[in-house]
DOTOR-61672 format. One record per residue (C-alpha): x, y, z; residue in one letter; residue number from 1. Coordinates in steps of 0.5 Angstrom, whole numbers, m for minus. Each point is the difference from the previous one (the first is absolute). Example, Ala and Ser with C-alpha at 12.3 -4.5 7.8 and 13.67 -1.06 7.14 Angstrom:
! residues 2
{px=25, py=m9, pz=16, residu=a, num=1}
{px=2, py=7, pz=m2, residu=s, num=2}
This chain:
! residues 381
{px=10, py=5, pz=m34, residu=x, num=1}
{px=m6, py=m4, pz=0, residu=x, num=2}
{px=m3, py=m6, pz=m2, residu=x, num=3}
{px=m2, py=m1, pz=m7, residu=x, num=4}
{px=m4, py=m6, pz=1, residu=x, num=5}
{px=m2, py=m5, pz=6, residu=x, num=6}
{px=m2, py=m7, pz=m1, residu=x, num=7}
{px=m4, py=m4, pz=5, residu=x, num=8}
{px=m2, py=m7, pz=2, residu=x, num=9}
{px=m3, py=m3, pz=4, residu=x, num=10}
{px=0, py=6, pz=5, residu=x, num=11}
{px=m6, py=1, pz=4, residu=x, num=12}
{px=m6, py=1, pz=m3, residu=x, num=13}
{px=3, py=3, pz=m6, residu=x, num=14}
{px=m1, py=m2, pz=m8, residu=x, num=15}
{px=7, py=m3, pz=m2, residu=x, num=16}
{px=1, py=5, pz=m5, residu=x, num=17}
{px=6, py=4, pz=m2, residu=x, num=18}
{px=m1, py=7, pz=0, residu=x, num=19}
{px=2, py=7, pz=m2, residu=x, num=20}
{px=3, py=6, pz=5, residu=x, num=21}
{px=4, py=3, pz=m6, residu=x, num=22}
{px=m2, py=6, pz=2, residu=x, num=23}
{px=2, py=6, pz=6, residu=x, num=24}
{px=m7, py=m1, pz=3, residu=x, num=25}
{px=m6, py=m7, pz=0, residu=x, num=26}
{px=m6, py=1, pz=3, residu=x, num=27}
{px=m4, py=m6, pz=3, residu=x, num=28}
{px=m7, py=1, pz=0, residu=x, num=29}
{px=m5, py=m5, pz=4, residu=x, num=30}
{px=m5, py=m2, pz=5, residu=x, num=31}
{px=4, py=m2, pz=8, residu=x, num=32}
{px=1, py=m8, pz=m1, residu=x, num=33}
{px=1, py=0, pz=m7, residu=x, num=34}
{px=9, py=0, pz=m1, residu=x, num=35}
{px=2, py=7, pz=0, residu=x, num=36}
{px=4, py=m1, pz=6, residu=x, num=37}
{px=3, py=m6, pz=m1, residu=x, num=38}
{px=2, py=2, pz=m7, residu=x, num=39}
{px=4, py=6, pz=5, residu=x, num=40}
{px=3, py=m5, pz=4, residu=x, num=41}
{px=2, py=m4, pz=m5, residu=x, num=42}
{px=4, py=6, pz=m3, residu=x, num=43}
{px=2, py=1, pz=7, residu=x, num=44}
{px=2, py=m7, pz=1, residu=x, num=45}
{px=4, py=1, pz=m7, residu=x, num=46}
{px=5, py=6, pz=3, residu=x, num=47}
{px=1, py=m4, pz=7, residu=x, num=48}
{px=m1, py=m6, pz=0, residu=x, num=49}
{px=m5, py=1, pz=5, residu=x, num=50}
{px=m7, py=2, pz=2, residu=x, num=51}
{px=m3, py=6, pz=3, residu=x, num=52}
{px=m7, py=m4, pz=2, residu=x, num=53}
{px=3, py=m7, pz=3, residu=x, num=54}
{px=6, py=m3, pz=2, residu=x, num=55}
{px=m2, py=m7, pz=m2, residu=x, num=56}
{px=2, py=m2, pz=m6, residu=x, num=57}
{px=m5, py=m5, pz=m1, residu=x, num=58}
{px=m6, py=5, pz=m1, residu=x, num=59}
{px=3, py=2, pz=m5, residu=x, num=60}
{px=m2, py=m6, pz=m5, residu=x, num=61}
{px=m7, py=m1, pz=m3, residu=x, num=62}
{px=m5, py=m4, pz=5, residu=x, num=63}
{px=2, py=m7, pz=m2, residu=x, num=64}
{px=8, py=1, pz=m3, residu=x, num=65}
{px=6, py=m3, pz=1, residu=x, num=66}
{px=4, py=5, pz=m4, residu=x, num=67}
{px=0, py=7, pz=m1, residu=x, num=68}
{px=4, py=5, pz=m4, residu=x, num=69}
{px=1, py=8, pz=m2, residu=x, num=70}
{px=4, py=3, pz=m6, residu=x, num=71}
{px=2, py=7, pz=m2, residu=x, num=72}
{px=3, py=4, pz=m6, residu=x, num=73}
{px=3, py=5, pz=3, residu=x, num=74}
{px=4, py=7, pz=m2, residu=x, num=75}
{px=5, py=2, pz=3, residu=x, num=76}
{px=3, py=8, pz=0, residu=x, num=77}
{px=6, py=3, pz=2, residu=x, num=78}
{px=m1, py=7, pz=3, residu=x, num=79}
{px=8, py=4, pz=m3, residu=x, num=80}
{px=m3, py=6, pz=4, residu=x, num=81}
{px=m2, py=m4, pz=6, residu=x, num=82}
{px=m5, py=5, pz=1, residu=x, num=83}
{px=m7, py=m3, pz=2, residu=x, num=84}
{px=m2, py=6, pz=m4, residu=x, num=85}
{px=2, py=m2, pz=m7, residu=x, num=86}
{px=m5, py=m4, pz=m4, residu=x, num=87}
{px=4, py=m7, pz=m1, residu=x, num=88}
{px=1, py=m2, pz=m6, residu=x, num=89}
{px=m5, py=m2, pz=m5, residu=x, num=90}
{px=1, py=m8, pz=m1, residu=x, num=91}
{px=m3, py=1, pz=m7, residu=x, num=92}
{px=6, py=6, pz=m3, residu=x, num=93}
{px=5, py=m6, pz=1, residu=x, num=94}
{px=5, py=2, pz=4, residu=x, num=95}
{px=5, py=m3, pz=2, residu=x, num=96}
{px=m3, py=3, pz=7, residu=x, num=97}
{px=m5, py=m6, pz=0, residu=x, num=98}
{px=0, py=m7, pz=1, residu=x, num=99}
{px=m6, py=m6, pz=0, residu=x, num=100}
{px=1, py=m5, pz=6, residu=x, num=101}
{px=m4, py=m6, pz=1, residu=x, num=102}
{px=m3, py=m2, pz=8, residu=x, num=103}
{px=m3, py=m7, pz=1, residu=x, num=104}
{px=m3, py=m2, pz=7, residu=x, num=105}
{px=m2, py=m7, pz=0, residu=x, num=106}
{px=m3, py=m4, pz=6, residu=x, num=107}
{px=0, py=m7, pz=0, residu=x, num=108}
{px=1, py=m6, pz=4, residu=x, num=109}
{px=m1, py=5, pz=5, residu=x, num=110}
{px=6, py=4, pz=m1, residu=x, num=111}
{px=1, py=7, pz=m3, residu=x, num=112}
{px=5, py=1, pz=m6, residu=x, num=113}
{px=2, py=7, pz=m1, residu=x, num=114}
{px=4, py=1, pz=m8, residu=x, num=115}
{px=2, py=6, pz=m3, residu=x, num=116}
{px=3, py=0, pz=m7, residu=x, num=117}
{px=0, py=m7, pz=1, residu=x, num=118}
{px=4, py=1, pz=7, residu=x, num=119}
{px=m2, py=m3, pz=6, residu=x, num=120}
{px=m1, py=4, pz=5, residu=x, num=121}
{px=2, py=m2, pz=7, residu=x, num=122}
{px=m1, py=7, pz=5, residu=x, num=123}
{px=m6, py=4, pz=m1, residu=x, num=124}
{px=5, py=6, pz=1, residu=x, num=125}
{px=2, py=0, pz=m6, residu=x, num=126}
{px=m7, py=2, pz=m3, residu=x, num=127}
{px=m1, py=6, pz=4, residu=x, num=128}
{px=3, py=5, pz=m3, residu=x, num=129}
{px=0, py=m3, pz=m8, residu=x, num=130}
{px=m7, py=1, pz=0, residu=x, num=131}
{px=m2, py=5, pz=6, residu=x, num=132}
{px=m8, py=m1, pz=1, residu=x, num=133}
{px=m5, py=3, pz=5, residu=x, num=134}
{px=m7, py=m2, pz=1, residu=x, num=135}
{px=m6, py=4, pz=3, residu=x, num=136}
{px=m5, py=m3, pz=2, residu=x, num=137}
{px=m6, py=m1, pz=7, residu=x, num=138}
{px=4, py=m4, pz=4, residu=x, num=139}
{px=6, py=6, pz=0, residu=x, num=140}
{px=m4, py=4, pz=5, residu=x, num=141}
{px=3, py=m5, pz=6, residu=x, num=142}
{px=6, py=3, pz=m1, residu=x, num=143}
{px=m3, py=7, pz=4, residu=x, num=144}
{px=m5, py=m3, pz=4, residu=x, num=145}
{px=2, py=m8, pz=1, residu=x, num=146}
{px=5, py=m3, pz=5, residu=x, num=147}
{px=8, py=2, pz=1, residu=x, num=148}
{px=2, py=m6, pz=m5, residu=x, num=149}
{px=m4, py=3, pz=m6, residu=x, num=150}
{px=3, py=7, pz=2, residu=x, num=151}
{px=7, py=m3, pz=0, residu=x, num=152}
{px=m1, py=m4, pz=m7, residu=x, num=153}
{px=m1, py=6, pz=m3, residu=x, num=154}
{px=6, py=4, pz=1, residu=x, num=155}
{px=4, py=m7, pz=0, residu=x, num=156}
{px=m3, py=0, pz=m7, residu=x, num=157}
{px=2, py=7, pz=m2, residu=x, num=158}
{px=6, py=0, pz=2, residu=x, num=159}
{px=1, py=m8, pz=m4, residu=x, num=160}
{px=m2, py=4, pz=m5, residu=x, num=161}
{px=5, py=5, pz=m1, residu=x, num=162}
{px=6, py=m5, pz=2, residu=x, num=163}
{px=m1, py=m7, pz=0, residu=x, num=164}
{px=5, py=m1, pz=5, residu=x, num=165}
{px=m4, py=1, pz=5, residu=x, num=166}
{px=m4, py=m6, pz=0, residu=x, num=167}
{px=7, py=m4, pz=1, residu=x, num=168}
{px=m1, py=5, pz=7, residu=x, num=169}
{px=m6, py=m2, pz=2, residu=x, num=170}
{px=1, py=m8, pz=m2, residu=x, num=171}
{px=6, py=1, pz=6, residu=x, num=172}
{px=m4, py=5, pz=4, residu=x, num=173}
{px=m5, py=m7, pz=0, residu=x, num=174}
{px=4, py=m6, pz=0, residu=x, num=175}
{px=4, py=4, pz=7, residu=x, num=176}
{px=m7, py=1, pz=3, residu=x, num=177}
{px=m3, py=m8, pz=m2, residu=x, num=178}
{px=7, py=m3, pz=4, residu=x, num=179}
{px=m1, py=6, pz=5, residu=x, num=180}
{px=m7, py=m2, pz=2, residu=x, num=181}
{px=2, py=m9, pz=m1, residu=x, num=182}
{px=6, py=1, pz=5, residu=x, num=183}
{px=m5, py=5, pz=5, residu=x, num=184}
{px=m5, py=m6, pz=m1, residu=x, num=185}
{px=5, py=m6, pz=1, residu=x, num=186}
{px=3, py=4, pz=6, residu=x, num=187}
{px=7, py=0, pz=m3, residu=x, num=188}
{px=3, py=7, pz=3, residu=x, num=189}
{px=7, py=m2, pz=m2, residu=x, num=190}
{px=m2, py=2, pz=m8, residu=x, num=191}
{px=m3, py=7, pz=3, residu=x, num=192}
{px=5, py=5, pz=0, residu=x, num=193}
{px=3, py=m2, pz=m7, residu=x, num=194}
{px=m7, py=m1, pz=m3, residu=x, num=195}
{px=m1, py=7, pz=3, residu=x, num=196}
{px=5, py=4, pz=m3, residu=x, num=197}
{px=m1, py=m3, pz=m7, residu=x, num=198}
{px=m7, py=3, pz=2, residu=x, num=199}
{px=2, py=7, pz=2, residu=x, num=200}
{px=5, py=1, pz=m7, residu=x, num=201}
{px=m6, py=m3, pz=m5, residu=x, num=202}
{px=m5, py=3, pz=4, residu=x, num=203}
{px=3, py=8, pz=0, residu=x, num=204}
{px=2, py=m1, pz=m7, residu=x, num=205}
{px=m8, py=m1, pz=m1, residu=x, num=206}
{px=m2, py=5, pz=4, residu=x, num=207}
{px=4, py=6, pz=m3, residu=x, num=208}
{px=m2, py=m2, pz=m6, residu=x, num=209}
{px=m7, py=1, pz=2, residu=x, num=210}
{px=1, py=6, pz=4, residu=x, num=211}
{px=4, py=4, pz=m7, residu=x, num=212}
{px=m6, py=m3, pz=m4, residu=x, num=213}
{px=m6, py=2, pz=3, residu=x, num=214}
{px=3, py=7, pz=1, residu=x, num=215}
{px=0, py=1, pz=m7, residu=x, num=216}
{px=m6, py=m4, pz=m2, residu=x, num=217}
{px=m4, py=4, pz=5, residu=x, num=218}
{px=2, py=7, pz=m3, residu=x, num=219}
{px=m3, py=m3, pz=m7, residu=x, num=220}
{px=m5, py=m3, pz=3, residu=x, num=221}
{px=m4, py=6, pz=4, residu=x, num=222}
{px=1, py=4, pz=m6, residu=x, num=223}
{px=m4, py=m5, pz=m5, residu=x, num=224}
{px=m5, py=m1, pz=6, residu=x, num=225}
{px=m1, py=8, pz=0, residu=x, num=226}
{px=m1, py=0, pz=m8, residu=x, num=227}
{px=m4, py=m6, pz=0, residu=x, num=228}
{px=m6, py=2, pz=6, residu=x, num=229}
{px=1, py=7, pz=0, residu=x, num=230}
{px=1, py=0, pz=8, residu=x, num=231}
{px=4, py=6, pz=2, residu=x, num=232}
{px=3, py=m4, pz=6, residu=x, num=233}
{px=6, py=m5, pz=m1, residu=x, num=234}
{px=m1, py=m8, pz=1, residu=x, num=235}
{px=7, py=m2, pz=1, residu=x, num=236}
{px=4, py=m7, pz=2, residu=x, num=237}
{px=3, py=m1, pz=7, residu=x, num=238}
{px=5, py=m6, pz=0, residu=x, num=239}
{px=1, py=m3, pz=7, residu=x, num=240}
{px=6, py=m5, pz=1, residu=x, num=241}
{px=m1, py=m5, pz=5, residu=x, num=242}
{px=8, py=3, pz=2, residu=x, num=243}
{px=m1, py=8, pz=1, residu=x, num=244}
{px=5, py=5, pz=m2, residu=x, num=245}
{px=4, py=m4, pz=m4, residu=x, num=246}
{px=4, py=m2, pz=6, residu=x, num=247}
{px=7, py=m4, pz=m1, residu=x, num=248}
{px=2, py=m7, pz=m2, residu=x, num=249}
{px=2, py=m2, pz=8, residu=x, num=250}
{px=m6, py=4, pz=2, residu=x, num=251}
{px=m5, py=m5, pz=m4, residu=x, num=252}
{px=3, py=m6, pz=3, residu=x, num=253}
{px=0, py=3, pz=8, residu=x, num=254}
{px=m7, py=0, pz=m3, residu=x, num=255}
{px=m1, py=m6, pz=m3, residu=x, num=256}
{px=4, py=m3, pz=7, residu=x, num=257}
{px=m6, py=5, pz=4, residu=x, num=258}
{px=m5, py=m4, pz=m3, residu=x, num=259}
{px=3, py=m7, pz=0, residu=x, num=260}
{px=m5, py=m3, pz=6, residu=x, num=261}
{px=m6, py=3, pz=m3, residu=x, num=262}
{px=1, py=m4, pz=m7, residu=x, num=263}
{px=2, py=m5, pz=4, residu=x, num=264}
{px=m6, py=0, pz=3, residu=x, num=265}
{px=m5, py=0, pz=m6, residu=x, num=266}
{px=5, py=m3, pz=m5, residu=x, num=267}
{px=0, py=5, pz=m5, residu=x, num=268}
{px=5, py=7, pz=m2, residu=x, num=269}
{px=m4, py=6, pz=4, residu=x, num=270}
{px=4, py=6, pz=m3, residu=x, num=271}
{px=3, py=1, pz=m7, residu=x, num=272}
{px=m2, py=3, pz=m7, residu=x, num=273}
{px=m5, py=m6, pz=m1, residu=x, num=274}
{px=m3, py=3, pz=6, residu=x, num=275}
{px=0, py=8, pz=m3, residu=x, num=276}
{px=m6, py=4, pz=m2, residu=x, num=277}
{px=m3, py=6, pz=m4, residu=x, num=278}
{px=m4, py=5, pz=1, residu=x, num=279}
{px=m5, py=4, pz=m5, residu=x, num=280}
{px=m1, py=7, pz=4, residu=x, num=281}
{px=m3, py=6, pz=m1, residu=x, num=282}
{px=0, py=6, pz=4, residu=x, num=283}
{px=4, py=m5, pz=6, residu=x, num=284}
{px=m6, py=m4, pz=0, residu=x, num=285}
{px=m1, py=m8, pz=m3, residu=x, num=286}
{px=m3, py=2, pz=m6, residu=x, num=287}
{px=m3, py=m7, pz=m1, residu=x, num=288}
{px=m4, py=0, pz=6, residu=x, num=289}
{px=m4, py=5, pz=m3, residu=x, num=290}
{px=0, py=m1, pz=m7, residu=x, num=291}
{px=m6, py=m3, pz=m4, residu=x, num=292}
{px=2, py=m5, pz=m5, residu=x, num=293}
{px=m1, py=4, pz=m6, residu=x, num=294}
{px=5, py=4, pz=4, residu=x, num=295}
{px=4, py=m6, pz=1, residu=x, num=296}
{px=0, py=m3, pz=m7, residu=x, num=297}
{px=2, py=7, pz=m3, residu=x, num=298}
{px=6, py=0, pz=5, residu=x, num=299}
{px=1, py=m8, pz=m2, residu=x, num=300}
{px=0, py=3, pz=m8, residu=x, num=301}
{px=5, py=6, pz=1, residu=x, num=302}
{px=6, py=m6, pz=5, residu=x, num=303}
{px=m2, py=m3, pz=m8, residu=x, num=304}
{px=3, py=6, pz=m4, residu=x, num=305}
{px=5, py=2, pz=5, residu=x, num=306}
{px=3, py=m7, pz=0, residu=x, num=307}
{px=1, py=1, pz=m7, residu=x, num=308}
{px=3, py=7, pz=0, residu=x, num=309}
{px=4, py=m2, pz=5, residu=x, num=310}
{px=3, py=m6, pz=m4, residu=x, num=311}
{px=m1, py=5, pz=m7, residu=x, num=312}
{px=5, py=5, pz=3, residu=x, num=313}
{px=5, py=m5, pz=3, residu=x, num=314}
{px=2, py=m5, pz=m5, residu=x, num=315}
{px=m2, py=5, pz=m7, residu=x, num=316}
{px=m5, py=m4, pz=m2, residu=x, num=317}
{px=m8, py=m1, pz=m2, residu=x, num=318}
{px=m3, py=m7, pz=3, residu=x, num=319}
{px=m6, py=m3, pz=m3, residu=x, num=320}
{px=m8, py=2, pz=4, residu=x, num=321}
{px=m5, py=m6, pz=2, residu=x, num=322}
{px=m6, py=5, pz=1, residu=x, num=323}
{px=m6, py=m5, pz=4, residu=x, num=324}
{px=m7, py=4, pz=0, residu=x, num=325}
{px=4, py=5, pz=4, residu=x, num=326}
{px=m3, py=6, pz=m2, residu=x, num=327}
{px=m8, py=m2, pz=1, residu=x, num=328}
{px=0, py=3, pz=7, residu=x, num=329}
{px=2, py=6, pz=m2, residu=x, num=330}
{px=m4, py=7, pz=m2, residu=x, num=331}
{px=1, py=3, pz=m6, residu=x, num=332}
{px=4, py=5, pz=2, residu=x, num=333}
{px=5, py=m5, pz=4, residu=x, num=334}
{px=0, py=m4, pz=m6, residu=x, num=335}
{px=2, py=5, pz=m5, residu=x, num=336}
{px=7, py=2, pz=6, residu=x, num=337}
{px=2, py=m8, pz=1, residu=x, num=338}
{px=1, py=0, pz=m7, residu=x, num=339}
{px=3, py=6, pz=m1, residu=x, num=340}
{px=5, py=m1, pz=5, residu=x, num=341}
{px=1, py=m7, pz=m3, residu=x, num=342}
{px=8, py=m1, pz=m1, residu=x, num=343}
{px=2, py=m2, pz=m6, residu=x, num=344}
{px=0, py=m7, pz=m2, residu=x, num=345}
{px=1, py=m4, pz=m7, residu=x, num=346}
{px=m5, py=m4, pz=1, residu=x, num=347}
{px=m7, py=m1, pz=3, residu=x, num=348}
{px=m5, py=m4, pz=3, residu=x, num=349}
{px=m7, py=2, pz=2, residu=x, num=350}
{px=m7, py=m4, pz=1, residu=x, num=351}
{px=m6, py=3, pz=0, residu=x, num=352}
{px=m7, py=m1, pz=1, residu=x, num=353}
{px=m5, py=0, pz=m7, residu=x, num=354}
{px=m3, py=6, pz=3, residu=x, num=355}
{px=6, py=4, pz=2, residu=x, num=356}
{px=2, py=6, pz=m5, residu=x, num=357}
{px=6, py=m3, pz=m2, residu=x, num=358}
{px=0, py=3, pz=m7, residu=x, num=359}
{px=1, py=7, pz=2, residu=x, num=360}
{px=7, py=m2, pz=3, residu=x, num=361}
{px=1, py=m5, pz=m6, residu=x, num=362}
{px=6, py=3, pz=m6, residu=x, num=363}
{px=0, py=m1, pz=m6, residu=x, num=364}
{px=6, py=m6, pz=1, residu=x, num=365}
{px=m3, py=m3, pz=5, residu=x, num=366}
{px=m3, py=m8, pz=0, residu=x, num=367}
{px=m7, py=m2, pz=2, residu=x, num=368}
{px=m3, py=m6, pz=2, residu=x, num=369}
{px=m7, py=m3, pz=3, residu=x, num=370}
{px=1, py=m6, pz=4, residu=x, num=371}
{px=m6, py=m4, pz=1, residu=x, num=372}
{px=1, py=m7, pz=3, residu=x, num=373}
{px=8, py=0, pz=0, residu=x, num=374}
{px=0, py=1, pz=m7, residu=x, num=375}
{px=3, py=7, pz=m2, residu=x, num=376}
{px=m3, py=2, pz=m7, residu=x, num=377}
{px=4, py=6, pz=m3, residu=x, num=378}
{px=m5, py=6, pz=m3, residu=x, num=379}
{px=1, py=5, pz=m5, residu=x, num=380}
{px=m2, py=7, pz=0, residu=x, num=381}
């Protein structure tokens, strides 16, 4: 599974350009500022329909465009073992096992149109596990230090990742709290007790799923933490649900009824999973209260890799890298560990600085290319 081309026009400050990615692993090499990311998000953009640096379409296009498009040739594979172990089949034996599909994503007119094989795509659930794809990049690091919601976004993520169903949950979880809230805020107390019990069931579906979740993703999680900083002491998750112990249906909604003049009050829904948190601790204590950044970066890096182990082990698959300028703040010796622990992928996407040593992790299949200027100029040798 992979891309074996990409085309681009008028995407941000990108050259339109069709350009190769044949190959298990393509090197962006460049100053900052010159395209090497905006080249990742376009790849991204390509799997989910969607970017992980904006959520205003409209930043997309090149300054001064009134349309905008993505494509991509894609090669498919079939795992018959269904073990993330076993290499995929190599689309240039010509087996049965692969298949080219063709991606498109054209902005115009101010609307989006997402077309697969010529199909347009309506939801963009259904691009989540035909083309599973997981971006490392310097903003990840809000996932440990930032706020509650940054924490919630990333397990919802993982757990969208391995059963797309769950977006269906949390769109309910949220279109529930939206009519809860409108009716607290126009005093409409008749609503109430219906919209708290749908609450209750949408919201203890979330919160067991999390809860199971983050048991598994933890045990990974410490132990890449381990290998990859050398600390002997465990960094692990805690979830905190908003509604401990996972208590019953009917005690949710005496809850829910308990704190009915608070929400009243301020207008809002004060208790539930879109109230939940995590905690990075290590030795009982809050560890980002005392990490430094570089310590906080590396633990962003390792929520990375275990996000793809955890997707790896439960769907049977490899998902597609985007690697951005993630390893400059890492030593040698960290460095050498990250990639050592790596999960196994089909393809990957790094950028690098011209002055980083990109040659020593370069194979000899993989793709390099220099990008001055959005311009992405392929190099031999």
């Amino acid at each position: 599974m992979g891309f074996r081309s990409i085309r681009v026009y008028n995407y941000r400050n990108l050259h339109n350009a069709e350009i190769d990615t044949a190959a298990p692993e393509v090197f962006l090499v460049g100053e900052n500022g010159q395209g090497k990311s905006n080249f990742l998000e376009a790849v991204y953009v390509l799997c989910y329909a969607s970017s992980f640096r904006t959520r205003t379409d409209a930043l997309l296009m090149r300054h001064g465009s009134s349309e905008t498009a993505l494509s991509g040739s894609v090669t498919e594979t079939e795992n018959p073992t269904n073990d993330p172990h076993v290499a995929s089949v190599d689309p240039q034996a010509g087996t049965s096992l692969a298949r080219c599909t063709e991606r498109r994503i054209i902005w115009r007119d101010g609307k989006k149109r997402v077309i697969v094989d010529g199909r347009d795509v309506e939801d963009r659930k259904e691009l989540i596990r035909s083309l599973p794809c997981i971006v490392f990049c310097h903003d990840d690091i809000q996932f440990v230090r930032g706020a509650p919601d940054m924490q919630r976004y990333f397990f919802d993520q993982t757990l969208s990742l391995d059963d797309p169903l769950f977006i269906d949950t949390l769109r309910d979880y949220r279109r529930i709290v939206r009519l809860r809230n409108s009716a607290l805020k126009e005093y409409r107390t008749e609503l109430l007790p219906a919209y708290d019990r749908q609450l209750a069931q949408t919201g203890l579906e979330i919160q067991l799923r999390r809860r199971e979740a983050v048991a598994a993703f933890s045990a990974t999680f410490c132990d890449l933490y381990q290998g990859i900083s050398g600390s002997e002491d465990k960094l692990v998750i805690e979830y905190r649900p908003s509604w401990k112990s996972d208590p019953p249906l009917e005690k949710v909604i005496a809850l829910l009824e308990d704190r009915r003049q608070t929400d009243l009050a301020i207008g809002t829904t004060t208790s539930g999973p879109h109230r939940d948190r995590f905690r990075f601790a290590m030795n009982g204590s809050d560890y980002t209260d005392t990490a430094s950044t570089g310590q906080l970066r590396l633990t962003s890096l390792v929520l990375r890799v275990a996000q793809a182990r955890f997707f790896s082990d439960r769907a049977g698959r490899r998902p597609l890298l985007l690697l951005d300028d993630v390893m400059l703040e890492l030593d040698p010796v960290r460095r050498a560990r990250f990639l050592a622990v790596l999960p196994a992928y089909d393809q990957a996407f790094f950028t690098f600085l011209p002055d980083e040593q990109f040659n020593s992790y370069r194979k000899d299949a993989t793709l390099l290319y220099r990008v001055v200027a959005g311009v992405i100029d392929g190099e031999s040798g």
